[in-house]
C-alpha positions, 0 to 999 in steps of 0.5 A: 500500500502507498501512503496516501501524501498528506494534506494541509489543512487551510486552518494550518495555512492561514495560521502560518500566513498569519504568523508570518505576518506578525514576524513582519511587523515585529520586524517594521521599524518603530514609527515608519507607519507614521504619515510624513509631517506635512511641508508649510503651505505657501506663506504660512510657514512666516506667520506664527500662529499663537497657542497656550503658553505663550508669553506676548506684550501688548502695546496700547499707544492711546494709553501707556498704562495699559501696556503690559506683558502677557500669557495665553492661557489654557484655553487659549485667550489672553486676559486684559485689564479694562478690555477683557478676555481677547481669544488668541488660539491659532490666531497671528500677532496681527489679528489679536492686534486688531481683535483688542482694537475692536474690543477697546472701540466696543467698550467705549474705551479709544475711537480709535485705539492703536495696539501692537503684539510681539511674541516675548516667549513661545511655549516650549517643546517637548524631547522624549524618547531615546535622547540623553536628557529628555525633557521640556526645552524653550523654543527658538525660532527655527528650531529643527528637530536635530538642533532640539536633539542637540539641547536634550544632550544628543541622541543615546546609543539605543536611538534610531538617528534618522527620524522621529515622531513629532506631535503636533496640535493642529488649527483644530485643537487635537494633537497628531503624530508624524514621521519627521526627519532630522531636519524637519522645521519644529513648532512651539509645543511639539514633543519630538520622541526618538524612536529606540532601535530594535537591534 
């Protein structure tokens, strides 16, 4: 008698297929599922955008003793003697600027008010991961992801150096991870985490 060749069963293939396919993500690089970080559009990348934590200081022309220096708050306004609480999330100097004026002419307060804003400090960033020192460091304007690894003491030795993760509130207010490379332009807030190599 001829032995009759065995068969496998499809339950038998699926699950080698499928233990294949979990070897291979095992094996995927942390953080290469990431989308890229999107390019700035147009002239965007020149316009800051204004987001809790940030330290500005209002001039106001018509009257001295209203200029002061200020913080965006948690929810993204900044508070005014005489004017009030004026909203500043994701808006520029300029239009803060022209949202206090408007403000001060609704109160009765100038006819016709001239304020100025300037950022004094942006809102930090954020290094986590594999980085000698990770932790929260004061932004500058330019600021790339390697300069921001080079203040958190460098990458360690356990670091994948190519590129990181880089969390980002949007316009609307809810926070998004990317893949970024080491040369990637930051923002004020980002937290930037350094991926750890798997072998």
């Amino acid at each position: 008698m001829h032995a009759q060749p065995t068969r496998k069963r499809p339950g038998a293939r699926f699950a080698a297929i499928a233990g294949l396919l979990l070897l291979l993500a095992a094996c995927a690089a942390p953080g290469s599922n990431l989308p890229p970080l999107p390019e700035p559009e147009g002239n965007r990348a020149d316009v800051y955008r204004l987001g809790p934590n940030d330290e500005v200081r209002v001039t106001v022309f018509n009257d001295p003793r209203l200029t002061g220096e200020f913080r965006v708050t948690d929810t993204g306004a900044i508070a005014l003697p005489l004017v009030g609480t004026v909203p500043a999330l994701g808006r520029s100097t300029r239009e803060v600027e022209r949202a206090i004026e408007r403000e001060m002419q609704r109160k009765g307060l100038f006819r016709d008010p001239s304020v100025a804003v300037e950022v004094r400090s942006y809102r930090p960033v954020y290094v986590l991961g594999m980085v000698e020192r990770g932790g929260r460091y004061p932004y500058e304007p330019g600021m790339t992801v390697l300069s921001a690894v080079a203040v958190a003491g460098g990458f360690n030795y356990r670091a994948i150096q190519d590129y990181v993760s880089v969390t980002r509130i949007g316009p609307d207010g809810r926070a998004r991870e990317f893949r970024a490379p080491r040369d990637a332009v930051l923002q004020p807030g980002d937290v930037v985490t350094v991926f750890e190599r798997r072998f």
